[in-house]
C-alpha positions as CSV (number, residue, x, y, z in Angstrom):
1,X,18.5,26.0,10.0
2,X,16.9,27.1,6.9
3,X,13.0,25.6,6.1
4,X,14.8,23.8,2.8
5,X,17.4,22.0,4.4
6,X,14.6,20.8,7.2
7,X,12.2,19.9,4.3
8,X,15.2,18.3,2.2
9,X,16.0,15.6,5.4
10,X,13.0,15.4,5.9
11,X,12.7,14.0,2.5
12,X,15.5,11.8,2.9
13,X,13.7,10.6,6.1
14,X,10.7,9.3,4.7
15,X,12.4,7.8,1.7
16,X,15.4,6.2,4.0
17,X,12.2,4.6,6.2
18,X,10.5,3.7,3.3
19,X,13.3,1.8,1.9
20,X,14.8,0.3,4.6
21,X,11.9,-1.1,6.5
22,X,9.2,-1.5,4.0
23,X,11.3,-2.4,1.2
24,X,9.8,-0.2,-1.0
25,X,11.7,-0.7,-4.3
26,X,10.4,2.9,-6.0
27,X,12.3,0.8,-9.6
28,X,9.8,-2.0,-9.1
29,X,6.9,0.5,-9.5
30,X,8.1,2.4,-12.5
31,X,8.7,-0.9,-14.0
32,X,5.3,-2.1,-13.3
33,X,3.0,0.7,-14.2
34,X,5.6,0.8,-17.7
35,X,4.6,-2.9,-18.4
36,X,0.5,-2.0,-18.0
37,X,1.2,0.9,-20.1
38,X,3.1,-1.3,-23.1
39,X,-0.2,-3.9,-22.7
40,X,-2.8,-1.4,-22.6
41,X,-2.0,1.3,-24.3
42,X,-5.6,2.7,-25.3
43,X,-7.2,2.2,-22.1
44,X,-7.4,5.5,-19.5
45,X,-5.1,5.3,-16.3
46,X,-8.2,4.8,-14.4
47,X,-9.1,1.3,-16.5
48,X,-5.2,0.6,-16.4
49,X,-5.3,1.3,-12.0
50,X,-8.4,-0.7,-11.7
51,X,-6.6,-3.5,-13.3
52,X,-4.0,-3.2,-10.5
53,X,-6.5,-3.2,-7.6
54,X,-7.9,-6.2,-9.5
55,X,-4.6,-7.7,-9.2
56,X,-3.7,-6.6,-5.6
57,X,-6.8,-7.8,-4.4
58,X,-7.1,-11.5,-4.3
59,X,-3.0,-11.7,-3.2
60,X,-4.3,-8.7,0.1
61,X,-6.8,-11.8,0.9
62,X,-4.1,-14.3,0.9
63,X,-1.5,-12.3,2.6
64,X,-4.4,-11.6,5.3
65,X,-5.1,-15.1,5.3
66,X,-1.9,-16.5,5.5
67,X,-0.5,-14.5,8.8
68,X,-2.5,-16.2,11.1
69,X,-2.0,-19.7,9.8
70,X,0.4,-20.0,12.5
71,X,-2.5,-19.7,15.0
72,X,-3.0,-23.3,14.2
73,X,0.0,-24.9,15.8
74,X,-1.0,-26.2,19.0
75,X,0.7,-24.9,22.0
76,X,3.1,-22.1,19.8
77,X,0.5,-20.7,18.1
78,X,0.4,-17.6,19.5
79,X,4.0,-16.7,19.5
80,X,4.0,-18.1,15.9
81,X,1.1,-15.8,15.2
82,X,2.3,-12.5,16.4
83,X,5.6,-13.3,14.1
84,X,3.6,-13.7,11.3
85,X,1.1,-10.8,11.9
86,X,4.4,-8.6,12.4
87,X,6.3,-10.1,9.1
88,X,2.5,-10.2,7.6
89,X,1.1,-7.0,7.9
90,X,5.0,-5.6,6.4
91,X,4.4,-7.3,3.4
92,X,0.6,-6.3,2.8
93,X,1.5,-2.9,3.9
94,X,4.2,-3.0,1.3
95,X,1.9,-4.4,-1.3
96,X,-0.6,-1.4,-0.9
97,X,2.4,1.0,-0.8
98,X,3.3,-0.5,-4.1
99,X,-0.7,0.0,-5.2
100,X,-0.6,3.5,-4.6
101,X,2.1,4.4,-6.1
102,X,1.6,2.7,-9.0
103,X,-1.6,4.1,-9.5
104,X,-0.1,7.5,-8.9
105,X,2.6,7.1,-11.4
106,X,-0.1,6.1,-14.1
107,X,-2.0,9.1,-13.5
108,X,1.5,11.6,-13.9
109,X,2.1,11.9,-10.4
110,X,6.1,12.4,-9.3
111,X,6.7,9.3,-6.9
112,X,9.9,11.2,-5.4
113,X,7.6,14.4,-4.3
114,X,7.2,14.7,-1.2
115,X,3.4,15.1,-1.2
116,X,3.6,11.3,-1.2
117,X,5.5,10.8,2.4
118,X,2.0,12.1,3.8
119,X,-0.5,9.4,1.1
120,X,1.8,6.6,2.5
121,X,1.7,7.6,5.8
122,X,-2.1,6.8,5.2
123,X,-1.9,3.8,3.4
124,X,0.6,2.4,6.3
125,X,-2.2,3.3,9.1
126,X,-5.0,1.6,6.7
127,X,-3.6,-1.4,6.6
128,X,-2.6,-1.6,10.4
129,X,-6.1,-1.1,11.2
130,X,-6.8,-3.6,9.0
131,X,-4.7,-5.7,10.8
132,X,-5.8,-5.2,14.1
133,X,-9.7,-6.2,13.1
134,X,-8.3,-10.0,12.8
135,X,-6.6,-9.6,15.8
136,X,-9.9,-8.9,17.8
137,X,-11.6,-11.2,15.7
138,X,-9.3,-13.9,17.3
139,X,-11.1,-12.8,20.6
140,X,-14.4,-14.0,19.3
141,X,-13.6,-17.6,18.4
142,X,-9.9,-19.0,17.5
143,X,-10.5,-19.3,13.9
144,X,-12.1,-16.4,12.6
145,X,-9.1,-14.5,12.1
146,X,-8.3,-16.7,9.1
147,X,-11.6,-15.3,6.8
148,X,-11.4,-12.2,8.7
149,X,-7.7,-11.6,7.8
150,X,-8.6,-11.7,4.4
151,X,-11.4,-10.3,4.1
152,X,-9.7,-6.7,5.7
153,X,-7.1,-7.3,3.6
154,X,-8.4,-7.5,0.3
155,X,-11.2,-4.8,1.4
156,X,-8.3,-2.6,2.4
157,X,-6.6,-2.9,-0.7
158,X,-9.9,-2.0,-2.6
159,X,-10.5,0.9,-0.8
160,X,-6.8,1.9,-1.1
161,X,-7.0,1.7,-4.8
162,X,-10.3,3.4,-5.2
163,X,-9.5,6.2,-3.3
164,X,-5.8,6.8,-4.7
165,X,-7.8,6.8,-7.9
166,X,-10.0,9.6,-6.3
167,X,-7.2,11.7,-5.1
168,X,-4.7,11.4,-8.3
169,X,-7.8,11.7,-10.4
170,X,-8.9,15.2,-8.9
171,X,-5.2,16.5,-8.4
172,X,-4.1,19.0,-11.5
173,X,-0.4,19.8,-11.8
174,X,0.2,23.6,-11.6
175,X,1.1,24.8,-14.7
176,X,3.7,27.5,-14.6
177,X,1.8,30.6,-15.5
178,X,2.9,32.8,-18.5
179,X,5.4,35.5,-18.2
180,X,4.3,38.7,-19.3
């Protein structure tokens, strides 16, 4: 099997996984970093991405918040919970997806290229982790996981933004070089 067919599935892969059980909706992202762009046109893509984190932010807290509500339903709370952690931690893992590939787009980046699969990948593990901090927080005392939650959340989807900034910031497209 030739390297570009195994690179070319594995492309459809990622983006079949992506779509299917995230939900990532790659329209919804173009259509969002075009309506930034059309608002604030003389501001830098780093300005216009730091308005997105600023956005993300406060709804990472609530969806952190918000999955372990069910912990407080005596006697099913914890089957409650881990339905909500599950069904939680999709959607803020789909909300930083969205983040980072909203912040690529405004900075040029390709959103189909496959150097993405490996920046999601990342983004997927980050918020997992942050995830699983509640989740031993709920150890501790039964409702800590509720401030905790949000708290990783929202300081997930900072650091997520900051650093997509970072990376998208420092890459430069290879230009094609002249022919002589």
């Amino acid at each position: 099997m030739p390297a570009q067919d195994l690179v070319s599935r594995q492309s459809i892969l990622a983006d079949q996984f992506f779509y299917f059980f995230l939900r990532l909706r790659k329209e919804r992202i173009q259509k969002v970093v075009a309506a930034v762009n059309a608002a604030y046109p003389e501001e830098s893509a780093e300005q216009k991405a730091r308005r997105l984190i600023e956005a993300q932010t406060p709804l990472s807290f609530l969806g952190g918040t918000l999955m372990h509500i069910p912990r407080l339903v005596p006697g099913l709370g914890q089957a409650f919970e881990f339905l909500g952690l599950v069904g939680g931690t999709s959607a803020l893992t789909r909300m930083h997806l969205y983040l980072i590939l909203e912040i690529a787009l405004l900075y040029g980046k390709d959103i189909n290229d496959d150097a993405r699969v490996p920046e999601m990948v990342s983004v997927v593990v980050a918020t997992g982790l942050a995830a699983g901090v509640s989740l031993l927080a709920g150890a501790i005392n039964t409702m800590l996981p509720l401030p905790v939650g949000g708290i990783t959340a929202s300081a997930a989807a900072r650091l997520i933004g900051e650093e997509a900034i970072r990376l998208y910031s420092s890459i430069k497209e290879l230009a094609p070089s002249p022919s002589t």
